[in-house]
N, C-alpha and C positions, 0 to 999 in steps of 0.2 A: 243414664245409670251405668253405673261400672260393671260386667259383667265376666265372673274368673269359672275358670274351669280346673280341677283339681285332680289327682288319682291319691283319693285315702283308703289307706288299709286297715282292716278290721281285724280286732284281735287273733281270727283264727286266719286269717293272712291274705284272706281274698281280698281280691282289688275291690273298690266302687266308684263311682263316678260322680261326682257333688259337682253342682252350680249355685253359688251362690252371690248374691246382688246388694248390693251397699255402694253408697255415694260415697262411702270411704271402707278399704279392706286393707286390715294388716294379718301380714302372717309375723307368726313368734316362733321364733325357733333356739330351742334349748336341745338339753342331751335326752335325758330322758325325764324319771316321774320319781326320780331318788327323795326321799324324805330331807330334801335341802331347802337355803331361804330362798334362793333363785328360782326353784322349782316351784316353789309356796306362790311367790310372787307373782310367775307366770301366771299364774291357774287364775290368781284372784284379778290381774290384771284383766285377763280375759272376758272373767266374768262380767267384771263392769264395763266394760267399753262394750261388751256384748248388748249389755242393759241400756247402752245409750243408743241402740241401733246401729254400733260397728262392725260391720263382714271382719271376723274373726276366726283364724284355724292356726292349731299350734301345729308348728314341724319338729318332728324329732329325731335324735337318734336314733334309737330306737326305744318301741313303748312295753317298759317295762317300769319296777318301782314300785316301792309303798303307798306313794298317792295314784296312782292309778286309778282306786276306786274314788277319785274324787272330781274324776272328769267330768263337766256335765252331758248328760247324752244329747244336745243339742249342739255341742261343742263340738269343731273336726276335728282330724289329727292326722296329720299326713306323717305316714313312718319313711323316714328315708333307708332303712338297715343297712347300713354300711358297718366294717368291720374297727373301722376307725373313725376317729371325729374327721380326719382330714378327705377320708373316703368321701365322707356329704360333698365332696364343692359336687361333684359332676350331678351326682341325683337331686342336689339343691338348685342346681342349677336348670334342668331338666322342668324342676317345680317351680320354679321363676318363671319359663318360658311358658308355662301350660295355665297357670293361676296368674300373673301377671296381678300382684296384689300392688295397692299404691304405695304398701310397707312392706317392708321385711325388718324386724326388730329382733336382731341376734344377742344374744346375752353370756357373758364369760369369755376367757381369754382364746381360746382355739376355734372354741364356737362362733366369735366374731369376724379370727381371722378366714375359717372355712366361710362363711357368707361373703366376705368382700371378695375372695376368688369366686364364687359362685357367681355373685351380682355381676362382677367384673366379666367375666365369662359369659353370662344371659343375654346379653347386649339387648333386653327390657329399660323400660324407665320407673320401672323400682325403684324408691327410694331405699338406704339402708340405713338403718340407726342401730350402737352396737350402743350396747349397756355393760359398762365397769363396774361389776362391785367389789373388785379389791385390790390394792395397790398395787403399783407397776414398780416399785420403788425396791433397790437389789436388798433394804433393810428384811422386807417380807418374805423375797422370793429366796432367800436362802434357805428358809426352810421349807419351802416342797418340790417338787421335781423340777431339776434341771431344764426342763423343754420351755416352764414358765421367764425363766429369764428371758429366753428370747422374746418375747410377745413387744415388750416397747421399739424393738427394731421390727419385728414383722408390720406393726402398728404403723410408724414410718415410709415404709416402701409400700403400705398399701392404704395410707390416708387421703390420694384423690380419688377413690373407691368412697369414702365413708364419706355420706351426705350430712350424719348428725352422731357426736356422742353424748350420751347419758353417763352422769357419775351418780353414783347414791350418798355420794359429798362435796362439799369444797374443797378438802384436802385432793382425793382423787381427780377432779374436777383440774385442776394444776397441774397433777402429775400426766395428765392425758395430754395435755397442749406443752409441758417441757418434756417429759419423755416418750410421747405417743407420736408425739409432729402433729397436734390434730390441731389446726389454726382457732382462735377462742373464741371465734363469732361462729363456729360451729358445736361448740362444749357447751351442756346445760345440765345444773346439779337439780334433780329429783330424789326428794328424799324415798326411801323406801317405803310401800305401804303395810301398816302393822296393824293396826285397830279396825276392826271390822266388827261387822254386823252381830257378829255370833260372838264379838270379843267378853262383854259381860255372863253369857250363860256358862264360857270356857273359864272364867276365871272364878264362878260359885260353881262349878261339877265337885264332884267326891273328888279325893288326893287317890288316883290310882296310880299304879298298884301303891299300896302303902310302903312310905319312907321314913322309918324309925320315926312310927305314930305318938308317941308319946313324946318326941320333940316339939312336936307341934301340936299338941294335947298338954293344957295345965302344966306351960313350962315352967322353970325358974332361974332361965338363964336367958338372954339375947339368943337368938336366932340368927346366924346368915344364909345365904342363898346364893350358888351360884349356877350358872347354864351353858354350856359351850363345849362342843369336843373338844375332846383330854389330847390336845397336840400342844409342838414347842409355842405356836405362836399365843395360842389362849394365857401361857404362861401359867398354870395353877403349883408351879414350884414356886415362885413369890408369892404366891396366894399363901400359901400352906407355910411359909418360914413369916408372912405377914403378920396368919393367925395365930403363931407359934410367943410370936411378940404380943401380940393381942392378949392372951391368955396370962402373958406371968403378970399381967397389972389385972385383970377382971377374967371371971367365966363366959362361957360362950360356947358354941356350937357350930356347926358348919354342913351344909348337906351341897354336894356337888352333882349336878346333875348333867350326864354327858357322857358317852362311851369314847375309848381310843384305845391304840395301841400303848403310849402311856400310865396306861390304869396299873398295873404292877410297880413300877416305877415310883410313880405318886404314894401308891399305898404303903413301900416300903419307904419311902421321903417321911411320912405322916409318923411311922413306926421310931425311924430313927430320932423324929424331931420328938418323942412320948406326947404325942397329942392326938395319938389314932384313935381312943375313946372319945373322941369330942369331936370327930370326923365321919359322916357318911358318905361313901360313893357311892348315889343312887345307882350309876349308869343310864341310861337312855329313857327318856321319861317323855310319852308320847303327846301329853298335856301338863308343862313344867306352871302355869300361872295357878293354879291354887295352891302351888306351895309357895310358891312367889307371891302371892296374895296375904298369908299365915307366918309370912316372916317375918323378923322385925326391920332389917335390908338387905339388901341385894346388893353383891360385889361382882365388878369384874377387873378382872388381872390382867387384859392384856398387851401383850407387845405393838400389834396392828390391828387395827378393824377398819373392814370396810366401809362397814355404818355402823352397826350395835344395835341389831333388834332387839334383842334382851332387854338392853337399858330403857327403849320406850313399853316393853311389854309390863317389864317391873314397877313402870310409873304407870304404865294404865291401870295397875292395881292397887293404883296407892302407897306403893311401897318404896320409901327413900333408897337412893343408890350413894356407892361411894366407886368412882373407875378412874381405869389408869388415864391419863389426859395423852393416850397416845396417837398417831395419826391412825384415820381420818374420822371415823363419823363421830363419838364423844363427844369432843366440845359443841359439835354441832348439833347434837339434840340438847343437849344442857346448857345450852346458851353460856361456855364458858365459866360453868362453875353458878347459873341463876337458880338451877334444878336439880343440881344435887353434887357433891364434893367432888374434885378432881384433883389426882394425884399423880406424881412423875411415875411412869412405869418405871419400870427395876429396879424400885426403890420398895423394898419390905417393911423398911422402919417405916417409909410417907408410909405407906399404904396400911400397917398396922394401928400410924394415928390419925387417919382418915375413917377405918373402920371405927373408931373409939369416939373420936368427933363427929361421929355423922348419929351416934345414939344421941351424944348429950345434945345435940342440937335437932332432935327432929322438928320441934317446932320451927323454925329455918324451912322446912319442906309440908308443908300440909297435904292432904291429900286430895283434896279438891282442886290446888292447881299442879299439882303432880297429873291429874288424870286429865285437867285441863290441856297438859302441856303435850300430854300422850297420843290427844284427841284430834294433835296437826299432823299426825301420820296416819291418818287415816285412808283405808283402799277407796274412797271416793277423792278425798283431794288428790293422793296417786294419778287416779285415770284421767280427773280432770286435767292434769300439766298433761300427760301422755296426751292424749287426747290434742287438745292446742298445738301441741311441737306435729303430731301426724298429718291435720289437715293445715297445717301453714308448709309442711314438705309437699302434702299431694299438692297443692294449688300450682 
């Protein structure tokens, strides 16, 4: 039996001493517990491989975050605190050397590169596998911090480090083996896991906090829905001159659910375009599936996705989508247009007659295999790939 030794720290800072035994242990290391899907995913990941009998402990930046209170208390958490992401290599590395797990499973751009210095530096036989969930491609990285371009060169100079990558698409899955340098017999696309256990009782809960109840109370109009931070990449200024076109041929409604720095912006967009009566900005909505559930479809507008949870949460509810067909995960839950409309991003006129075509055609999408189709991203199939790809590294 495999047998690691750890130093996890407990909320109020004290050190403890954990030993823990599995014929296979992976450590997971994210940033922290921020209410992200990376974050969501870690946790749910954990759990089930926990449930298959896997020595599992998350590493983190530091533990702080909205999901916090959703760590299991069976569950470690090795806090690295460092001041920076790039701080972790040395106390990741320190935790390599001391827990010698058969994984280390790094997830995100800085995140993956701190682990391959870490790994690289442990001189353990740790395996590493980094998980990509969003493009490497300069289309995306213009719009956020500068530091992210550099990642498919750091990826490069530090790819005979990397024993295994994960994309959460085909698209990304490509762009890791031409701009990451990661040779393709080491690249495996896992789709993200969305559908879980608790998915149906989250998708009948009450609509809280209420979002202009009477939209979705005895409407008389179509209903949209959409979900994602209010940034360039989401694009919700095509969304909004989409539904602008949508509106002079039919009525219709719109509830956007998702905080940003954008949100001023947008609302004065909505203003100018005279369609801000037929427009809600929820803002940040801690349980978006029973509005997503109560609509008549779900859109998404954007530029890039890394996969599009959204789009399988809105089909686990039954609910037809119409999205931009942009890189990477879209066509890839929608089998190219089997499961629900796909439209050119930056195109408002596609997208205002995608939203219009995807009414008169719901029978095209039923909902039976909408929830069918939702039901192959589930956090058990997830763990089961995870799972395989671990113990074919440990062996």
């Amino acid at each position: 039996m495999h047998q690691a030794l750890a130093v996890v720290r407990n909320p109020d800072g004290a050190d403890i001493t954990l030993k823990s035994q599995s014929d296979l242990s992976v450590a997971i290391y994210i940033h922290d517990f921020s209410p992200g899907g990376v974050e969501r995913q870690s946790l749910a990941l954990a759990r089930e491989l926990q449930a298959r009998g896997v020595g599992v402990t998350l590493v983190v930046h530091q533990r702080r975050g909205e999901l916090v209170s959703l760590i299991p208390d069976d569950l470690p958490v090795a806090v690295l605190g460092g001041k920076r992401t790039l701080s972790d290599v040395i106390d990741l590395r320190r935790f390599l050397q001391a827990q010698q797990p058969h994984v280390l499973m790094a997830n995100v751009d800085h995140n993956n590169i701190a682990a391959a210095m870490a790994k690289a530096a442990s001189g353990t036989a740790t395996r590493l596998v980094i998980c990509q969930h969003n493009p490497l491609t300069a289309g995306f990285h213009a719009t956020v911090n500068w530091k992210h371009r550099l990642v498919p060169f750091a990826y490069r100079m530090l790819a005979s480090r990397i024993d295994h990558a994960v994309a959460v698409s085909h698209g990304i899955a490509e762009e890791l083996v031409h701009h990451g340098g990661i040779p393709e017999d080491r690249v495996s696309t896992i789709f993200n896991a969305v559908i879980g256990d608790d998915f149906a009782a989250r998708a009948k809960a009450p609509m809280e906090p209420p979002i202009a109840p009477s939209w979705f109370e005895n409407r008389d109009r179509p209903l949209f829905v959409t979900a994602g931070r209010l940034v360039e990449m989401k694009d919700h200024r095509n969304l909004l001159r989409a539904f602008a076109r949508f509106l002079a041929t039919r009525p219709g409604r719109l509830v956007l659910m998702g905080a940003g720095l954008l949100q001023p912006i947008l609302e004065d967009l909505a203003q100018g375009l005279g369609i801000a009566e037929h427009v809600c900005f929820a803002g940040f909505v801690k349980n978006p599936l029973p509005y997503m559930r109560q609509a008549d479809a779900f859109v998404l507008s954007s530029r890039s996705e890394g996969f599009g949870n959204v789009l399988v949460e809105a089909m686990g509810c039954g609910t037809p989508v119409v999205s931009t067909n942009c890189p990477h995960g879209p066509a890839d839950i929608l089998e190219d247009g089997q499961y629900g409309l796909l439209v050119p991003p930056r195109d408002e006129e596609a997208l205002a007659r995608g939203m219009s075509d995807l009414l008169d055609q719901r029978d095209r999408f039923p909902e039976a295999r909408l929830r069918a189709r939702a039901g192959m991203f589930s956090y058990g199939a997830c763990a089961d790939a995870y799972e395989r790809l671990f113990r074919l590294l440990a062996v």
